[in-house]
PDB file of N, CA, C and O in Angstrom:
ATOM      1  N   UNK A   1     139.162-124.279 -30.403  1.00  0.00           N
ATOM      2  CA  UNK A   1     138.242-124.694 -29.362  1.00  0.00           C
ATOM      3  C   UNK A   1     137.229-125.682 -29.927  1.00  0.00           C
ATOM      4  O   UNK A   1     136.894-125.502 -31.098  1.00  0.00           O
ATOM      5  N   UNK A   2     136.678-126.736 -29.231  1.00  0.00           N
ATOM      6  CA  UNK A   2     136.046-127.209 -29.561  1.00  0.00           C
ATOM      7  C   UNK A   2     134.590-127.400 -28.501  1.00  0.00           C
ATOM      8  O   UNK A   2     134.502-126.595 -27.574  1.00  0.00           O
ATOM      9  N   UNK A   3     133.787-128.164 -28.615  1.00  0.00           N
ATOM     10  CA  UNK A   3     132.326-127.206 -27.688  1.00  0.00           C
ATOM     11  C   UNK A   3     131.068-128.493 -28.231  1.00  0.00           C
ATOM     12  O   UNK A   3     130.919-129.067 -29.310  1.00  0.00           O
ATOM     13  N   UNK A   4     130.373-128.572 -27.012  1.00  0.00           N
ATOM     14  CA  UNK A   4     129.296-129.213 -26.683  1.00  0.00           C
ATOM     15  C   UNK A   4     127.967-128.384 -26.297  1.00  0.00           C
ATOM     16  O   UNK A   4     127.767-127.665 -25.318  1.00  0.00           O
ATOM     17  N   UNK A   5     126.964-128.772 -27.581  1.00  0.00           N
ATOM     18  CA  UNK A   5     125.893-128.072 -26.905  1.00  0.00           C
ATOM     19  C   UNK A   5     124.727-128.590 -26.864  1.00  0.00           C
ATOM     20  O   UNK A   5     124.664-129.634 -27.513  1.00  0.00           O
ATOM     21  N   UNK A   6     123.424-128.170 -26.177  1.00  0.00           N
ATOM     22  CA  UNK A   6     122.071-129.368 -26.257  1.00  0.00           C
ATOM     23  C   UNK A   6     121.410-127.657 -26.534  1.00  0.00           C
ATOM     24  O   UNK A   6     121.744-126.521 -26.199  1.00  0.00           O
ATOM     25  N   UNK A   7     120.123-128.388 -27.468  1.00  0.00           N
ATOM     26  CA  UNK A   7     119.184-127.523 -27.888  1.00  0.00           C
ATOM     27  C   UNK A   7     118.055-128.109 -27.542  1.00  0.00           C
ATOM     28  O   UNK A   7     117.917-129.328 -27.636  1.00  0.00           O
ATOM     29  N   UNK A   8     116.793-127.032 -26.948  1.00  0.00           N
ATOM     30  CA  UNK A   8     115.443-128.088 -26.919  1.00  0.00           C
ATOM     31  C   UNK A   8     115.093-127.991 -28.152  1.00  0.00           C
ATOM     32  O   UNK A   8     115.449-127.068 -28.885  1.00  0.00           O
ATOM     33  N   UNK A   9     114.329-128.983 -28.506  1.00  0.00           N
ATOM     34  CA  UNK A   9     113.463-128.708 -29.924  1.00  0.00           C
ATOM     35  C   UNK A   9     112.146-128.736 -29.431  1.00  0.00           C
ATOM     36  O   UNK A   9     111.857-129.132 -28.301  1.00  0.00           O
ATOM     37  N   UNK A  10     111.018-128.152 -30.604  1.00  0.00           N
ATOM     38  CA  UNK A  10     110.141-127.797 -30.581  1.00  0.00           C
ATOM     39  C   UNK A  10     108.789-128.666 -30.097  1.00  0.00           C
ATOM     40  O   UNK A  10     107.644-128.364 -29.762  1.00  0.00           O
ATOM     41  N   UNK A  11     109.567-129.938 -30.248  1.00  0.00           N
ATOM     42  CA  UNK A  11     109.012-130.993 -29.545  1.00  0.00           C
ATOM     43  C   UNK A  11     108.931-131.614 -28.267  1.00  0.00           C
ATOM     44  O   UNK A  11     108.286-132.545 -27.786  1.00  0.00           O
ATOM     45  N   UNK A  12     110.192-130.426 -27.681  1.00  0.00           N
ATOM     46  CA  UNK A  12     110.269-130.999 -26.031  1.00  0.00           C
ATOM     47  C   UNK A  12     111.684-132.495 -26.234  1.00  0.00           C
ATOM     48  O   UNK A  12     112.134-133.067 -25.241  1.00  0.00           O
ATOM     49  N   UNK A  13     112.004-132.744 -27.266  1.00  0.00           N
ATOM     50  CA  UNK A  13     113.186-133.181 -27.096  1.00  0.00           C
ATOM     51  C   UNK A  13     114.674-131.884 -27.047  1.00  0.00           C
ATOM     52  O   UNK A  13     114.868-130.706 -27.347  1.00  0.00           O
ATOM     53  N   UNK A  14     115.583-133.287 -26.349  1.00  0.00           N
ATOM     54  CA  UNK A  14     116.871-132.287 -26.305  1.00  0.00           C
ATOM     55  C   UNK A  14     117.747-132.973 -27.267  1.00  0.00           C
ATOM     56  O   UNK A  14     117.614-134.194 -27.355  1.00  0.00           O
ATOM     57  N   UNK A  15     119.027-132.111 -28.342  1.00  0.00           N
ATOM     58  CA  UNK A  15     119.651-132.581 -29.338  1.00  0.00           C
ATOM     59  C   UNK A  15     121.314-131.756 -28.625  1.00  0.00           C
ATOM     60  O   UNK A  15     121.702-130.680 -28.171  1.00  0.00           O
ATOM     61  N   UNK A  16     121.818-133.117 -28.935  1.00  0.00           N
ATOM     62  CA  UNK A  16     123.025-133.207 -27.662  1.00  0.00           C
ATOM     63  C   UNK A  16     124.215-133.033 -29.049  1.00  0.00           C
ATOM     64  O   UNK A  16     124.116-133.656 -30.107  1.00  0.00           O
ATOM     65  N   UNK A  17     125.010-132.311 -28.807  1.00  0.00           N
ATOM     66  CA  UNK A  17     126.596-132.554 -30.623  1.00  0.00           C
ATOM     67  C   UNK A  17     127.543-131.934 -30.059  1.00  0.00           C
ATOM     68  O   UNK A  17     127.709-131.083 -29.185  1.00  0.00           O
ATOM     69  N   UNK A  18     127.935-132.355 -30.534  1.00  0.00           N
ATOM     70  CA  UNK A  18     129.735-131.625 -30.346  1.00  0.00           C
ATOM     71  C   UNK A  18     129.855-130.667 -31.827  1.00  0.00           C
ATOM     72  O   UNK A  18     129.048-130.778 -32.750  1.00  0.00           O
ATOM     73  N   UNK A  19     131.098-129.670 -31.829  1.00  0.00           N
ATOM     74  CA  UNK A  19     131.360-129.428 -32.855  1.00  0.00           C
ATOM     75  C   UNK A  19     132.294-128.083 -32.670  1.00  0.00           C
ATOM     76  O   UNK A  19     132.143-127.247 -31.780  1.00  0.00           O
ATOM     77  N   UNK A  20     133.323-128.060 -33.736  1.00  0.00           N
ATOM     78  CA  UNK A  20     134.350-127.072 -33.804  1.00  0.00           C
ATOM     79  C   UNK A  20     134.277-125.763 -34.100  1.00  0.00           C
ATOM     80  O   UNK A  20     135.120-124.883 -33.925  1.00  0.00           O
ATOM     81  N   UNK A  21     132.608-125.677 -34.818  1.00  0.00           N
ATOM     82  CA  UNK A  21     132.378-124.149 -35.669  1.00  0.00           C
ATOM     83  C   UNK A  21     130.841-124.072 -34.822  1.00  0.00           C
ATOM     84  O   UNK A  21     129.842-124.341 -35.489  1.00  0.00           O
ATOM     85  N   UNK A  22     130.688-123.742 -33.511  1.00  0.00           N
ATOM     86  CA  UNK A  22     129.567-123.485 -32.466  1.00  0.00           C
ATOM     87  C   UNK A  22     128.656-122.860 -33.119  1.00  0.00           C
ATOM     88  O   UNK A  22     127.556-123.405 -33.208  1.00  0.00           O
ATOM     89  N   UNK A  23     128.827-121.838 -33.609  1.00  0.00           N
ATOM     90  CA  UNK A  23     128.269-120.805 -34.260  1.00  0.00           C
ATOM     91  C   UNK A  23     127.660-120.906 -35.634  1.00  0.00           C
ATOM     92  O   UNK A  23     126.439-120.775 -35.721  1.00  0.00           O
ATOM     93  N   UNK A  24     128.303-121.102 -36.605  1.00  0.00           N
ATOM     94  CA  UNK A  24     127.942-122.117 -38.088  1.00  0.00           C
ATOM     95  C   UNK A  24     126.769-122.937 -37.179  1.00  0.00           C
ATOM     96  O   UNK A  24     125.623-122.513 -37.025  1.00  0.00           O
ATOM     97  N   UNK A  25     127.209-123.996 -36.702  1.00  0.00           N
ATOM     98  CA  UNK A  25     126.316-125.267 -36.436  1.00  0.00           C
ATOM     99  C   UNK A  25     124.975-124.804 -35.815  1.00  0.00           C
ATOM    100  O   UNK A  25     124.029-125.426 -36.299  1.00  0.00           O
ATOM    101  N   UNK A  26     124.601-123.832 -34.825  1.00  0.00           N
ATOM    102  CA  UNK A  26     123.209-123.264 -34.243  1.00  0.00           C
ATOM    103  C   UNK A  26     122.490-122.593 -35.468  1.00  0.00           C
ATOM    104  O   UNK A  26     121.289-122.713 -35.710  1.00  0.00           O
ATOM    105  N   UNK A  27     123.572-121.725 -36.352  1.00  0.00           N
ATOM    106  CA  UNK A  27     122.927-120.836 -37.318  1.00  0.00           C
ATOM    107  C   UNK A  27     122.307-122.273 -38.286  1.00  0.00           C
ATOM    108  O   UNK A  27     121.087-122.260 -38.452  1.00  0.00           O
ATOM    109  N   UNK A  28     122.891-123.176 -38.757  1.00  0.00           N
ATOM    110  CA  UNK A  28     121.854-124.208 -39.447  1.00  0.00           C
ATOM    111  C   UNK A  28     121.194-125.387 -39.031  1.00  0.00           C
ATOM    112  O   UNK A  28     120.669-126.407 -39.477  1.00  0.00           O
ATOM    113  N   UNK A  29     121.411-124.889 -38.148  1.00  0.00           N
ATOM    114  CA  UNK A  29     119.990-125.838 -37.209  1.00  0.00           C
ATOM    115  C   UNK A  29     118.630-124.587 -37.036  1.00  0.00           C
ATOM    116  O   UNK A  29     117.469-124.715 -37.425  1.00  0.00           O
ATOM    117  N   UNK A  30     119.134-123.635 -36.463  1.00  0.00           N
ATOM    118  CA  UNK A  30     117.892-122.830 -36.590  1.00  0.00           C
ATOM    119  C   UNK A  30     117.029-122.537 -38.104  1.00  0.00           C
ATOM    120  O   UNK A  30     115.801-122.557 -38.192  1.00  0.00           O
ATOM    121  N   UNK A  31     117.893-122.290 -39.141  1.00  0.00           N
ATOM    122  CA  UNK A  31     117.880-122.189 -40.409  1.00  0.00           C
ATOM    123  C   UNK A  31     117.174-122.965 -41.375  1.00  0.00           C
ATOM    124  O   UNK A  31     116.591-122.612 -42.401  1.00  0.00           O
ATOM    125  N   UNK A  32     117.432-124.779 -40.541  1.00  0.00           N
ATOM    126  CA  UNK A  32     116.624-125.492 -40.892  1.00  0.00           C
ATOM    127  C   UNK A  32     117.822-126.335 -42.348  1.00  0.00           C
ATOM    128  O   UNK A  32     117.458-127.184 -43.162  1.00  0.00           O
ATOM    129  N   UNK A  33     118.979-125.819 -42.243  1.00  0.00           N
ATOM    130  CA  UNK A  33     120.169-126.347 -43.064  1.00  0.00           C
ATOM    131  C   UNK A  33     120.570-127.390 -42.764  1.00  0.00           C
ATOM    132  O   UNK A  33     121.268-127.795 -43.694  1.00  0.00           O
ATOM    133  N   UNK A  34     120.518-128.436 -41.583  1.00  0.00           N
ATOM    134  CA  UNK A  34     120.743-129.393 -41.118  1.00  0.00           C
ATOM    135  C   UNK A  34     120.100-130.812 -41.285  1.00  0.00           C
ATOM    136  O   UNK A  34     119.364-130.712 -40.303  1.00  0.00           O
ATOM    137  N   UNK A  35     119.876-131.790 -41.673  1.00  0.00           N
ATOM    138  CA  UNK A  35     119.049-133.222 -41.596  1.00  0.00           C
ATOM    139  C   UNK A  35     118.867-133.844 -40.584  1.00  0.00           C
ATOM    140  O   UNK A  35     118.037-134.748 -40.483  1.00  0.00           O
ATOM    141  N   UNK A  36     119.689-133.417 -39.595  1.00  0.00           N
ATOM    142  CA  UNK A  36     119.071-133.971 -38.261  1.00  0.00           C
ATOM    143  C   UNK A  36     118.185-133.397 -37.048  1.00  0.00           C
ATOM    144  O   UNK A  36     117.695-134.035 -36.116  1.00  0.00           O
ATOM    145  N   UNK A  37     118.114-132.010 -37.316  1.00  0.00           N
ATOM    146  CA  UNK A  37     116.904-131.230 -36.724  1.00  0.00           C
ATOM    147  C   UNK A  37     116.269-130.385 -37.612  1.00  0.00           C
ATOM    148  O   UNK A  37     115.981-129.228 -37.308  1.00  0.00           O
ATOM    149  N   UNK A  38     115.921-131.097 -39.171  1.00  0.00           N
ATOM    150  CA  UNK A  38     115.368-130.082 -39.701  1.00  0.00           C
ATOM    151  C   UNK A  38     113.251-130.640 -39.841  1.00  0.00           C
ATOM    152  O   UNK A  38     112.302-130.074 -40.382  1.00  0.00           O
ATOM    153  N   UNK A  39     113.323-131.464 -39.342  1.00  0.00           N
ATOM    154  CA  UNK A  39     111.811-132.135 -39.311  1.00  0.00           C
ATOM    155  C   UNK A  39     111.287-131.714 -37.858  1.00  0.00           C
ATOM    156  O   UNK A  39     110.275-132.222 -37.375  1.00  0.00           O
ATOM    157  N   UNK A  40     111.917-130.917 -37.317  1.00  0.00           N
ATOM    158  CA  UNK A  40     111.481-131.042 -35.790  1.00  0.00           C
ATOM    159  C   UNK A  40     112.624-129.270 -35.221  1.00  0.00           C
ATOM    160  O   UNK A  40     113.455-129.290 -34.313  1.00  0.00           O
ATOM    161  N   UNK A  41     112.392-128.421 -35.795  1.00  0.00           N
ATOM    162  CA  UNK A  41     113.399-127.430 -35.647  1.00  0.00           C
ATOM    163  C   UNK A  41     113.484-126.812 -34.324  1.00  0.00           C
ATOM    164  O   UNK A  41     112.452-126.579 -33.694  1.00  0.00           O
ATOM    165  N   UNK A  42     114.578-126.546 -33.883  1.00  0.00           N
ATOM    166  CA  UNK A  42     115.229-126.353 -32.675  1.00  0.00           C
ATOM    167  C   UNK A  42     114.464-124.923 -32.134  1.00  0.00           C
ATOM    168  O   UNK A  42     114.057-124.036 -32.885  1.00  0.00           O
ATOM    169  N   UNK A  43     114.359-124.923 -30.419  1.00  0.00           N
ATOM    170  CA  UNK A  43     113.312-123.720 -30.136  1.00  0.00           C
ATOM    171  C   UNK A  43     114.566-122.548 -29.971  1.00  0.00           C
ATOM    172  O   UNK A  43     114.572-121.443 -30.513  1.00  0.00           O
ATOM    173  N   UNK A  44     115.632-123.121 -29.057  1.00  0.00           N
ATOM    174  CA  UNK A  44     116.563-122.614 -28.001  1.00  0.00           C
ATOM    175  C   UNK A  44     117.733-123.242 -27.792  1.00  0.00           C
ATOM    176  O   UNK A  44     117.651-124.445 -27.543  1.00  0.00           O
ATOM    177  N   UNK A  45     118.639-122.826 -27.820  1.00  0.00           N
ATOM    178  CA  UNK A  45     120.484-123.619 -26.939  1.00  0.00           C
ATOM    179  C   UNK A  45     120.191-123.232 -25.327  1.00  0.00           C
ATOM    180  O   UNK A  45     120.263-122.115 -24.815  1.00  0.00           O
ATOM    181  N   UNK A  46     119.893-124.316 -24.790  1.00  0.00           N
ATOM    182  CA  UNK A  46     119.944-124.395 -23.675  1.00  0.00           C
ATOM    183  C   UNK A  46     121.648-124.534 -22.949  1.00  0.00           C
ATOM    184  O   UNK A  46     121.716-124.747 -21.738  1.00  0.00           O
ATOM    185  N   UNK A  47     122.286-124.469 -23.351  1.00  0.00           N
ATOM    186  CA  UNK A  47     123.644-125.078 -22.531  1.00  0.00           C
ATOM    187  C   UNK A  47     124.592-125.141 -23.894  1.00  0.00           C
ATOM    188  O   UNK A  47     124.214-125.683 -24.933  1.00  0.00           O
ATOM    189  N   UNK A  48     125.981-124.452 -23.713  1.00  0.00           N
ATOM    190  CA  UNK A  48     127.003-125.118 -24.333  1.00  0.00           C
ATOM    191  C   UNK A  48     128.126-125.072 -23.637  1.00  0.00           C
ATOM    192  O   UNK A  48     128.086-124.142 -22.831  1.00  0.00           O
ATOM    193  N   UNK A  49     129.251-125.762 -23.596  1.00  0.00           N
ATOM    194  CA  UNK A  49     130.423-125.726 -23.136  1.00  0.00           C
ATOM    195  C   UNK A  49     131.558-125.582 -24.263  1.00  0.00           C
ATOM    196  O   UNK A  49     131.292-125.843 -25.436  1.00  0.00           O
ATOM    197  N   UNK A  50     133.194-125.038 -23.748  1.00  0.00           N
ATOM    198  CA  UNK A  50     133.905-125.180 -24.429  1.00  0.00           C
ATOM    199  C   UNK A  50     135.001-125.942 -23.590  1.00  0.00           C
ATOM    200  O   UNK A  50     135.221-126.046 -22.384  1.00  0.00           O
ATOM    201  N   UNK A  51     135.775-126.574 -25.073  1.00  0.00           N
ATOM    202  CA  UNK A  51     137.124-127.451 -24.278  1.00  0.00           C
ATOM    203  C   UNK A  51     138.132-126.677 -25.322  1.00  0.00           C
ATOM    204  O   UNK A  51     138.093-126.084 -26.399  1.00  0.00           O
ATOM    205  N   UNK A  52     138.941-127.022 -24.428  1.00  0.00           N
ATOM    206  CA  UNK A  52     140.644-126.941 -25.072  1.00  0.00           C
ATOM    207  C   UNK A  52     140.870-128.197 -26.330  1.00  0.00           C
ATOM    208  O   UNK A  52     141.430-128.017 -27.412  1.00  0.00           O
ATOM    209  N   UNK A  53     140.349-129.301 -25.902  1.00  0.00           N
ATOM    210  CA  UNK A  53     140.662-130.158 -27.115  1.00  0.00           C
ATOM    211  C   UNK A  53     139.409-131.054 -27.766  1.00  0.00           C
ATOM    212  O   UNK A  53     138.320-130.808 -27.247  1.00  0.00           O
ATOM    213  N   UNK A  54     139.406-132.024 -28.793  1.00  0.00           N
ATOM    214  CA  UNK A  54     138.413-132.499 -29.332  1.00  0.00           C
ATOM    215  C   UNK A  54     137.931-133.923 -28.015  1.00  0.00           C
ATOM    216  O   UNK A  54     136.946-134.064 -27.291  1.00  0.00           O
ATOM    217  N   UNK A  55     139.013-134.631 -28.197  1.00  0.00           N
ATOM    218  CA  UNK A  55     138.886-135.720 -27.071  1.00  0.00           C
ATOM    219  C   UNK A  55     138.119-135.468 -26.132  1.00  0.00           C
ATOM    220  O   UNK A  55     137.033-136.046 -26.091  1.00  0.00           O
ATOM    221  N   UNK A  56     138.554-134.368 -24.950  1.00  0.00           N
ATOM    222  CA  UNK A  56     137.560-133.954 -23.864  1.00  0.00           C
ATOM    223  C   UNK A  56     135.813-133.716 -24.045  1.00  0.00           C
ATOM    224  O   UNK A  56     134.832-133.932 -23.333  1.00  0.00           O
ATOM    225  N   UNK A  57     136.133-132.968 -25.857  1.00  0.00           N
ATOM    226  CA  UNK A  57     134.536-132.389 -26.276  1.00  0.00           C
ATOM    227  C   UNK A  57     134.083-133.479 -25.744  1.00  0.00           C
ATOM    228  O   UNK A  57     133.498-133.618 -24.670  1.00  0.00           O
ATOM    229  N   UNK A  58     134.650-134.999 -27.283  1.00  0.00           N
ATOM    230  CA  UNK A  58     133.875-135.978 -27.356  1.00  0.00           C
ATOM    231  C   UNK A  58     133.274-137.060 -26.174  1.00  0.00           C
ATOM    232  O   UNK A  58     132.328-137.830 -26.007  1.00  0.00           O
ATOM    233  N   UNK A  59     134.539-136.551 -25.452  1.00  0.00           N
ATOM    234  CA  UNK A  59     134.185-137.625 -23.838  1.00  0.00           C
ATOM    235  C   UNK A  59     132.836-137.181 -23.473  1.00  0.00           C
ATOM    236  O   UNK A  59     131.837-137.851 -23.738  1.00  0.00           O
ATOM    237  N   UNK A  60     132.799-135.894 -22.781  1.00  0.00           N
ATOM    238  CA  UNK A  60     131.932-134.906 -22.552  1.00  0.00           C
ATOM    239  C   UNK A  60     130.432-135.115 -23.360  1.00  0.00           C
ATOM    240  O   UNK A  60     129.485-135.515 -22.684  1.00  0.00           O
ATOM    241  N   UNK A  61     130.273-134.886 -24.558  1.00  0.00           N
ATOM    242  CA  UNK A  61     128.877-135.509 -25.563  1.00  0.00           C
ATOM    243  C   UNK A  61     128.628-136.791 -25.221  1.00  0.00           C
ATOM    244  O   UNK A  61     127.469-137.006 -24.868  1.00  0.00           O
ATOM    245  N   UNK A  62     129.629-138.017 -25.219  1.00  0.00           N
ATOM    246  CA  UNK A  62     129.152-139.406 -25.138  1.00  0.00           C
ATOM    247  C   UNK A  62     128.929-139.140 -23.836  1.00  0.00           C
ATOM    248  O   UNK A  62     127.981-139.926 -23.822  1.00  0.00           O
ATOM    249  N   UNK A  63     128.953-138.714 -22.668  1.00  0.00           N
ATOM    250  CA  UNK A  63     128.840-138.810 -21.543  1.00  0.00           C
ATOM    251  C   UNK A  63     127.232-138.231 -21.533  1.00  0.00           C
ATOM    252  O   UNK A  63     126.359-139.003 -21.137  1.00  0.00           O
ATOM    253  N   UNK A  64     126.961-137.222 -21.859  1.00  0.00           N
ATOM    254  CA  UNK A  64     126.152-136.344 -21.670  1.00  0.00           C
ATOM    255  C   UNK A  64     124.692-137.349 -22.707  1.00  0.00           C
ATOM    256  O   UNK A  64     123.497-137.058 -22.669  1.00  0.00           O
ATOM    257  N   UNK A  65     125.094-138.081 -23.226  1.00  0.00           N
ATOM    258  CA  UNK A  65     123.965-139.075 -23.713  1.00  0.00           C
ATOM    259  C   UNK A  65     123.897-140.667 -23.135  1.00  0.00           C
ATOM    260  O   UNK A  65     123.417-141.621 -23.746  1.00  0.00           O
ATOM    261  N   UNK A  66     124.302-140.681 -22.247  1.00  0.00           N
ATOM    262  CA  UNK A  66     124.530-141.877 -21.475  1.00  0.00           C
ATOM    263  C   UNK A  66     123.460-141.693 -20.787  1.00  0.00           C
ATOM    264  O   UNK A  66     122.870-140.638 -21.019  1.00  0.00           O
ATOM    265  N   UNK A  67     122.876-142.606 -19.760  1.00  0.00           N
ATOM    266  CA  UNK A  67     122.220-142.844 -19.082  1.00  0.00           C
ATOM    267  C   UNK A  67     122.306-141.656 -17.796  1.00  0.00           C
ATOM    268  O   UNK A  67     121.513-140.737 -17.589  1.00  0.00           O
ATOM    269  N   UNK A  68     123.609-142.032 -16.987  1.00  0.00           N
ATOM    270  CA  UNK A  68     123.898-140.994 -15.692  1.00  0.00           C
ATOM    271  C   UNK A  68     124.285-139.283 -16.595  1.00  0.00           C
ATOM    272  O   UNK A  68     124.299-138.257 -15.915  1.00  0.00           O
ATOM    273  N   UNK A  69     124.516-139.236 -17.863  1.00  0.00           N
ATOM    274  CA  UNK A  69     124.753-137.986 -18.241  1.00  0.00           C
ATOM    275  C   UNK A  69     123.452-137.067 -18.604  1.00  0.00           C
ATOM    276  O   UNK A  69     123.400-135.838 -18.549  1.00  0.00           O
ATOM    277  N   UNK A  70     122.124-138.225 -19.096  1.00  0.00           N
ATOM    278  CA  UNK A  70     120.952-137.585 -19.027  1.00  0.00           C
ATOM    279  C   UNK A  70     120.288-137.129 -17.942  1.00  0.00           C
ATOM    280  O   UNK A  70     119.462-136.216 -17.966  1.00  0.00           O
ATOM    281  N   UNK A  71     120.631-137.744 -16.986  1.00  0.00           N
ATOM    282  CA  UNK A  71     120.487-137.516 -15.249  1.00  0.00           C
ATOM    283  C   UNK A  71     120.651-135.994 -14.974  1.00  0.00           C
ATOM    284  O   UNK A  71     119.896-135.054 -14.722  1.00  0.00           O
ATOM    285  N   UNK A  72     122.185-136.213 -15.160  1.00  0.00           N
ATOM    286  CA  UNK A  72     122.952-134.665 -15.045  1.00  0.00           C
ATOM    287  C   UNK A  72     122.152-133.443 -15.820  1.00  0.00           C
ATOM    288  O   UNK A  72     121.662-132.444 -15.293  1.00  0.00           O
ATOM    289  N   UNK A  73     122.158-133.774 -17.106  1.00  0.00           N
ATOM    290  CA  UNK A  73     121.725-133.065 -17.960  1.00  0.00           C
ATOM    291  C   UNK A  73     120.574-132.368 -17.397  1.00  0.00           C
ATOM    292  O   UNK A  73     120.634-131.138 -17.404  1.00  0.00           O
ATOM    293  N   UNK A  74     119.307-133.049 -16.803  1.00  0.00           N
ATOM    294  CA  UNK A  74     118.123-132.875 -16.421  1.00  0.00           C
ATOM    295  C   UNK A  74     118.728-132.254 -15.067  1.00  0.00           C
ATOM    296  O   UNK A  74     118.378-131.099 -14.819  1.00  0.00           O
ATOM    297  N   UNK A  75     119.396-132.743 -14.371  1.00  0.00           N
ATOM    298  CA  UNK A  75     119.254-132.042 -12.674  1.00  0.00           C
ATOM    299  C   UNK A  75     120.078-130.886 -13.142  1.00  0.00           C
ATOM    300  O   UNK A  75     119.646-129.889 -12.564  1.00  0.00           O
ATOM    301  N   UNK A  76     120.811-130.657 -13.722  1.00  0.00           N
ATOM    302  CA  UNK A  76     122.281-129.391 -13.233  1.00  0.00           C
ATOM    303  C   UNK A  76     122.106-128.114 -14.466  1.00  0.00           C
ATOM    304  O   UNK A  76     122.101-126.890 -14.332  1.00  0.00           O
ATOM    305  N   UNK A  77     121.953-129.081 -15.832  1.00  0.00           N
ATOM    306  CA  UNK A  77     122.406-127.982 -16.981  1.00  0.00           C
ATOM    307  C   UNK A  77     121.167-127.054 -17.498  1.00  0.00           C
ATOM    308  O   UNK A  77     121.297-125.892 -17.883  1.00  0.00           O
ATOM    309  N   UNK A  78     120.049-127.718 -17.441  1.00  0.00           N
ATOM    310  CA  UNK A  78     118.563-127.301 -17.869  1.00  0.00           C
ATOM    311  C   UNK A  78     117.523-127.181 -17.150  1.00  0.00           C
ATOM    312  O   UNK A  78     116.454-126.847 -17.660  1.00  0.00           O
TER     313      UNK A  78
END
């Protein structure tokens, strides 16, 4: 399985990833094991999804940071 998730951070931003090991990846972001949310550490997983394949994940993430996917993001998922 592969899986899309957004976290708020502590700053009131949202951090949008894909990734194959869901679980690993929240545990070092919360942990503070990560370089891309470790200056600004994550409050909460607001939202994740799972797919059957990587392609769909990745469609799904680039979508979800697009312009109309931040839209979505804000009206539907959070």
């Amino acid at each position: 399985m592969h899986y899309v998730y957004i976290l708020r951070l502590r700053n009131g931003d949202y951090y949008v990833r894909g990734t194959s090991k869901l679980r690993n990846r929240i545990e070092g972001h919360l942990k503070g094991n990560t370089n891309t949310t470790t200056r600004v550490k994550p409050v909460e997983v607001v939202f994740y999804a799972a797919f059957k394949t990587k392609v769909r994940a990745l469609s799904f993430e680039k979508y979800l940071k697009s312009s109309s996917g931040f839209a979505f993001r804000n009206k539907r998922l959070i």
